[in-house]
C-alpha positions in Angstrom: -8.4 15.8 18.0 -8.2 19.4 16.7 -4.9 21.3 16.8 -6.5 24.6 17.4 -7.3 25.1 21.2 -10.8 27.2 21.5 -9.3 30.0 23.5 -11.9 32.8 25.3 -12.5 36.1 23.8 -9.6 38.7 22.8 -9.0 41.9 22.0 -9.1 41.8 18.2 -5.7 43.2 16.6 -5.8 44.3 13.3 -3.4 42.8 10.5 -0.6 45.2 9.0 -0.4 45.3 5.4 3.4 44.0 4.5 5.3 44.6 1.3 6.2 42.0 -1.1 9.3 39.9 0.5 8.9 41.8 4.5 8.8 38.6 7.2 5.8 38.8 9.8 6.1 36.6 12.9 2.4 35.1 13.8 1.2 32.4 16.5 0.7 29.0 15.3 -2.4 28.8 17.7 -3.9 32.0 17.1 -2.9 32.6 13.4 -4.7 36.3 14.0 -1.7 37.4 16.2 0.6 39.3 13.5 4.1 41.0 14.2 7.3 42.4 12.3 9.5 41.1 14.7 10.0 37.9 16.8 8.1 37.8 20.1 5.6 35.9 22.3 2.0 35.7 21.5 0.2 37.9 24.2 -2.6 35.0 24.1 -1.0 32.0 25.0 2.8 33.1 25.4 3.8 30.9 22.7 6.8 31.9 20.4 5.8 33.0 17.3 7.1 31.8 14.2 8.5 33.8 10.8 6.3 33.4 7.9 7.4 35.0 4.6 4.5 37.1 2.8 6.3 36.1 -0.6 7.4 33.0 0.5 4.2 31.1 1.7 3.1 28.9 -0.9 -0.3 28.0 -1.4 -1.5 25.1 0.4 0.9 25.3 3.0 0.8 25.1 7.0 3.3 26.1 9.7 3.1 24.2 13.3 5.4 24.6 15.9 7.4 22.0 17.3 4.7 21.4 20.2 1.8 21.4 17.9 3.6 18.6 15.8 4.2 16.7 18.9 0.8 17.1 20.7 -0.7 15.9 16.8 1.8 13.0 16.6 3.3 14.5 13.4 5.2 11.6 11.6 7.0 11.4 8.2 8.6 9.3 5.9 10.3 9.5 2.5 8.9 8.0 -0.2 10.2 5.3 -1.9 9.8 3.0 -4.4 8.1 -0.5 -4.1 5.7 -3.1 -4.5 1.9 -1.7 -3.2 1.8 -6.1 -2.0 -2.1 -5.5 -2.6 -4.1 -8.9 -2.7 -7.8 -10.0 -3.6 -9.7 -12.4 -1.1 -11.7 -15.0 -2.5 -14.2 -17.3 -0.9 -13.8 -20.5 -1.9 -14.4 -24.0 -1.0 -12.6 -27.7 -0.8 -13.8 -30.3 -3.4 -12.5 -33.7 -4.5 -9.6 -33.8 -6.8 -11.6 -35.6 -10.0 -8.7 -36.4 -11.3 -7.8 -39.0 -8.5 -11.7 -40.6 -8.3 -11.9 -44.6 -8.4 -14.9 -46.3 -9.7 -15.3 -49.8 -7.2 -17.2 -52.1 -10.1 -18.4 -55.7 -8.8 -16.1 -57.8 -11.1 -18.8 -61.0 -11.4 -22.7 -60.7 -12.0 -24.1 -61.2 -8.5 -26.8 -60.3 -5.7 -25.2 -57.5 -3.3 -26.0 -59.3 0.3 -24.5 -56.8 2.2 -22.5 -53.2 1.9 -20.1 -51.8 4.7 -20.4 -48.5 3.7 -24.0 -47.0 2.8 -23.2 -43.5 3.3 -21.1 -40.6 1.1 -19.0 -38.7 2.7 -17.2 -41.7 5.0 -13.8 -42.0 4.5 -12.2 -45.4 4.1 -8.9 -47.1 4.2 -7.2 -49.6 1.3 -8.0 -53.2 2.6 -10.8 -52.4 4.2 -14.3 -54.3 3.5 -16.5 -52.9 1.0 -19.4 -55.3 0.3 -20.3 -58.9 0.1 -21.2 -60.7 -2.9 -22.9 -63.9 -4.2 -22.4 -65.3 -7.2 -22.6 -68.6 -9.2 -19.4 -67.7 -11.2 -17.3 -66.9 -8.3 -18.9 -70.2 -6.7 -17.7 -71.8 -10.0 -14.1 -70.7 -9.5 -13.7 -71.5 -6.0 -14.8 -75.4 -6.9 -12.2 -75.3 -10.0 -9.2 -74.1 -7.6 -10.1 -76.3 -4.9 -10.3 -79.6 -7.5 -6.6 -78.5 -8.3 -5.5 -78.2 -5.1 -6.3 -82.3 -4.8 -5.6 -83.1 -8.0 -2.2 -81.1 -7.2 -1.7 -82.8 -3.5 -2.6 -86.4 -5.2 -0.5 -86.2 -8.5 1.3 -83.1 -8.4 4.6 -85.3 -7.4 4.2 -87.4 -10.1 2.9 -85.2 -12.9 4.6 -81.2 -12.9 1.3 -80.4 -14.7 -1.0 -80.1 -12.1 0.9 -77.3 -10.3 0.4 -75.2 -13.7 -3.4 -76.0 -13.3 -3.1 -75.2 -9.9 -1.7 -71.8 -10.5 -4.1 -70.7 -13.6 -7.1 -71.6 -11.2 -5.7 -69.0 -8.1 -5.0 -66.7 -11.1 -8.1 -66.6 -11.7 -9.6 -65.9 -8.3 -7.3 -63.3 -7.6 -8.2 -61.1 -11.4 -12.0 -61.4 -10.1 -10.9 -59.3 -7.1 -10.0 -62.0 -4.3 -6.9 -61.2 -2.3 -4.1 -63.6 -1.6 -5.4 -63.8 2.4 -9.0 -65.4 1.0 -7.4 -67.4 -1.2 -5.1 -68.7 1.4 -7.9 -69.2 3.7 -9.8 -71.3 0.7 -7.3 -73.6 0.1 -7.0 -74.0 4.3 -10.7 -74.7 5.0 -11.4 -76.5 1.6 -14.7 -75.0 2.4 -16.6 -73.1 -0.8 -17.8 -69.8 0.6 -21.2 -68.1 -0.8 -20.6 -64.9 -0.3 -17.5 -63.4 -1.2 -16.4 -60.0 0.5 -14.8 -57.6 -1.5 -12.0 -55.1 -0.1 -11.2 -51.6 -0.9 -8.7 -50.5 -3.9 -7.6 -47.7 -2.0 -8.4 -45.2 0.5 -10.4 -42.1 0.2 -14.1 -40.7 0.6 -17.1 -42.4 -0.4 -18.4 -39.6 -2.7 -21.1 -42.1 -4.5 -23.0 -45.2 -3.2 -24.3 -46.7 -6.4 -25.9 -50.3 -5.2 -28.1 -51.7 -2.7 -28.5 -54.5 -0.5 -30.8 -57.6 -2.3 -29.9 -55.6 -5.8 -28.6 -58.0 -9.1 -26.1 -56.3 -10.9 -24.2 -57.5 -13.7 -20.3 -58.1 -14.4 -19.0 -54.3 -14.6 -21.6 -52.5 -12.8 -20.9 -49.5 -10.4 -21.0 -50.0 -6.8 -19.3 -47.0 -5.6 -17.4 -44.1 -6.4 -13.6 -43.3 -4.5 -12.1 -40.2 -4.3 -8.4 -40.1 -3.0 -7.6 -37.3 -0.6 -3.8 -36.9 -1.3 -4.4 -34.1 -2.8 -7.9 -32.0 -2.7 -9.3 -28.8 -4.9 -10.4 -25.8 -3.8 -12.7 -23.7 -6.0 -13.4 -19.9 -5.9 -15.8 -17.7 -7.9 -14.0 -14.4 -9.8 -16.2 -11.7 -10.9 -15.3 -10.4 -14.7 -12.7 -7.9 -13.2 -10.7 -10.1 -11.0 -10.0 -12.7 -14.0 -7.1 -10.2 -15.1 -5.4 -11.2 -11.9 -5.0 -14.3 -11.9 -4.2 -16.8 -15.1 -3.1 -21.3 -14.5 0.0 -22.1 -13.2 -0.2 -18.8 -10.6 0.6 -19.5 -7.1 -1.5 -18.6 -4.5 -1.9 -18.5 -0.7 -5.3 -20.9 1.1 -6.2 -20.1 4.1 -8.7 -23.5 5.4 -10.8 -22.2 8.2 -10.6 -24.2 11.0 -6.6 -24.3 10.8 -4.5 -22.5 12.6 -1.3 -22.5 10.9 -2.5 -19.7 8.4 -2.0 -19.9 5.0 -0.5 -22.8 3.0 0.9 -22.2 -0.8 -1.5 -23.9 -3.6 -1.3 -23.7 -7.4 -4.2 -22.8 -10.0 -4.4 -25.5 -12.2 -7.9 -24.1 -14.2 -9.9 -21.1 -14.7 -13.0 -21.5 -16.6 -12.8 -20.0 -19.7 -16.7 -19.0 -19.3 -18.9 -17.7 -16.6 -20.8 -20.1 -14.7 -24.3 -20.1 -16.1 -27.0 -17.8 -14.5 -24.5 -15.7 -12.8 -21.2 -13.8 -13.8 -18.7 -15.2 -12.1 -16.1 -17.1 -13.4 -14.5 -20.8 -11.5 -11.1 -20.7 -10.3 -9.2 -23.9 -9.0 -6.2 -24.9 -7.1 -4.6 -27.6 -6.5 -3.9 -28.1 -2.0 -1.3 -30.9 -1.4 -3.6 -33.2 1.5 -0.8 -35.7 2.5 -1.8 -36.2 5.7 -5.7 -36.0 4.7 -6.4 -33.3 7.2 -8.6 -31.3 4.4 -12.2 -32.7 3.8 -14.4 -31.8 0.9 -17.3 -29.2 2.5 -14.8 -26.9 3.8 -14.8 -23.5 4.0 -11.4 -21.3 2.4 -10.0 -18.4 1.4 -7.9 -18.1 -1.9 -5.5 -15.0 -1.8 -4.7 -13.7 -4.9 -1.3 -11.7 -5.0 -1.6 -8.1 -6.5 0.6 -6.9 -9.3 4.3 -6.5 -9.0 6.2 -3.6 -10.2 8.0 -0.6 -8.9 5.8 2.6 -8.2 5.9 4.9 -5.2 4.1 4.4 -2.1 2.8 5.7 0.7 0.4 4.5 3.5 -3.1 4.5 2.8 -3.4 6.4 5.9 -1.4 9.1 4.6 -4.1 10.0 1.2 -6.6 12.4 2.2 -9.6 12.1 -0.1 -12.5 14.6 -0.4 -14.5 16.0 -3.0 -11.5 17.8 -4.7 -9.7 14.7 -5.1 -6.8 12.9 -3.3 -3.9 14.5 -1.8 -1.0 14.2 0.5 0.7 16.9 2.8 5.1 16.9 2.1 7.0 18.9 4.3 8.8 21.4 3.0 10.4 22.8 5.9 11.0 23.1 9.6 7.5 22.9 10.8 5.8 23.4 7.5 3.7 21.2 5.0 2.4 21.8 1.5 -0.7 19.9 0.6 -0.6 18.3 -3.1 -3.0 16.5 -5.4 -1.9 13.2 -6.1 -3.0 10.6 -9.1 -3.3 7.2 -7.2 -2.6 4.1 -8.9 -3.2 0.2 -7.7 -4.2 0.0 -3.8 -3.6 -2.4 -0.8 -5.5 -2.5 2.7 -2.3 -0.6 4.0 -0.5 1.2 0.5 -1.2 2.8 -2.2 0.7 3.7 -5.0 1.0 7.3 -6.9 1.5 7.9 -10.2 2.1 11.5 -10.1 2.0 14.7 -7.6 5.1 13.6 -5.7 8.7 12.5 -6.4 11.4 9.8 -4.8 12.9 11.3 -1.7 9.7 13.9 -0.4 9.2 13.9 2.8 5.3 12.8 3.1 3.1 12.7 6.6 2.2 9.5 7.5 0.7 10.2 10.8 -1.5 12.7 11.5 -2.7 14.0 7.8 -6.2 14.6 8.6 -4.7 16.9 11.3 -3.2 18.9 9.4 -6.0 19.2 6.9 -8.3 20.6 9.9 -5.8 22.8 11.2 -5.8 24.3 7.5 -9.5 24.6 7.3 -9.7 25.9 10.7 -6.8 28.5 9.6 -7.6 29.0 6.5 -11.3 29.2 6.3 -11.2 26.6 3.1 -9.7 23.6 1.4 -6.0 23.3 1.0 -6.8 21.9 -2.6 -8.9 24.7 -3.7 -7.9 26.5 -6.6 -5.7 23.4 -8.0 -6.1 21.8 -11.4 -7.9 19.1 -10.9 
């Protein structure tokens, strides 16, 4: 949208020289329409406006009050504040290492049968992990149930066979048997082959380190646990972005797929080297997962929040940037604006702050600066900026 309406050919009328200080009255449409007193513009019958000779700086427009309207003219003092930028990393959710469980068979034994062959499954505390049969578990089972009769036949008489009693369950229970099976031994009197074993805890299979028919010895690793209380989330930062950010930050996580926006994490690392073969560096944060909704696989976003400190600002919108450089346009007056070069500083998706080129309290256009910077070169015939120490 141009502030300058094309009009049709006129009669051209020549510009009077003035002296130094002498007010002419032109038309803010047809800039070419000159007079030494106030009148109407025999164009389009608009007032015209003063405009000092001495006065005009350079750089500087005049619009009428229904050119400012029809361009949607808006300003705003400037102030200072916080530009509130922040970088957007892509990240993803991993398992919280810290929190991993290693399920070892606690008796040398054949594996005759595991519940969960797949990684990724989650699991629940109790439930059945695999079944197990071994002569030493066999072995047990016989020594509790001769001390449950011995116990039931001389118990009364001799105290000493409850003690035996008790060191034989003991047992059972510190090779993994829980107080149900136990329960159910001494009930049935029956010895039992194969033993199932139940999970420690719940989490996500993230390892299955047996198989069915396979020996393995007292110790050996079966599978691998990890809790989902809480879960990582991991993000690459290139060289320049490490600045930003250092442990014990807090930072915003957006988990796609959820709807309630972002939820507040911590960083609990940052590698203090970049990954190798590319040059990015690893940041993590820690995601409280209480309710386990988060899985490892999932895509986020980790927000880092710009730099804090006091600075003037204006609205991004509001910079215009060519090949001179950057620059604002500050009204001066009633329906003029001076264009001025402006140093930028640090720079959000909606401010930017400036270091120099404006003060606290100028009156800066907000709305409708590339307007203005047509209506100059359409006026002028060249760049508000030229001529300027850049």
């Amino acid at each position: 949208m141009m502030l300058i309406i094309s009009t049709v050919a006129c009669s051209e009328q020549s510009h009077e020289e003035h002296a130094d200080g002498e007010t002419t009255y032109t038309c803010p449409m047809h800039p070419q329409i000159v007079q030494n007193e106030p009148g109407t513009c025999p164009i389009c019958g608009m007032d015209l406006v003063p405009v000092s000779q001495s006065g005009q700086n350079e750089g500087e427009l005049m619009l009428s009050e229904s050119q400012i309207a029809l361009g949607n003219i808006a300003v705003k003092r400037v102030k200072y504040g916080d530009v509130g930028s922040s970088t957007i990393l892509t990240g993803q959710l991993v398992l919280d290492e810290t929190q991993t469980d290693v399920v070892s068979s606690r008796a040398a034994g054949r594996i005759e049968r595991l519940h969960i062959k797949e990684t990724g499954q989650s699991i629940r505390k109790g439930q059945p992990l695999y079944e197990l049969y071994s002569e030493e578990l066999l072995t047990l089972q016989r020594e509790y149930l001769l001390a449950l009769r011995q116990n039931q036949e001389f118990g009364e008489e001799n105290p000493r066979f409850a003690s035996f009693l008790e060191a034989a369950k003991k047992k059972l229970l510190l090779y993994g048997l829980t107080e149900v099976q136990v329960r159910n031994l001494a009930s049935i009197e029956q010895l039992d082959a194969r033993v199932t074993f139940m999970a420690p805890s719940s989490g996500v299979i993230t390892e299955v380190a047996a198989a069915e028919g396979q020996y393995i010895p007292e110790g050996g690793v079966l599978y691998r646990l990890g809790k989902l209380g809480s879960i990582w989330v991991e993000a690459e930062l290139y060289p320049q972005e490490v600045a930003q950010v250092q442990a014990g930050d807090p930072v915003q996580v957006s988990v796609q797929g959820f709807a309630e926006g972002t939820v507040p994490a911590k960083v609990t690392f940052l590698s203090p080297e970049l990954r190798a073969g590319s040059q990015v560096a690893v940041l993590r944060a820690e995601l409280p997962n209480k309710e386990g909704q988060y899985l490892p696989g999932m895509q986020a976003n980790v927000l880092l929040p710009g730099k804090s400190g006091a600075a003037l600002t204006v609205p991004t919108d509001a910079v215009i940037r060519d090949e001179s450089g950057s620059h604002v346009w500050v009204q001066t007056g009633k329906g003029t604006f001076q264009a001025r070069m402006v140093t930028l500083g640090e720079e959000s998706f909606n401010n930017v702050a400036v270091l120099s080129g404006i003060r606290e309290n100028d009156k800066v256009v907000t709305s409708g600066a590339y307007l203005l910077y047509s209506e100059f070169v359409l006026k002028k015939g060249g760049d508000p900026m030229a001529g300027h120490n850049h």
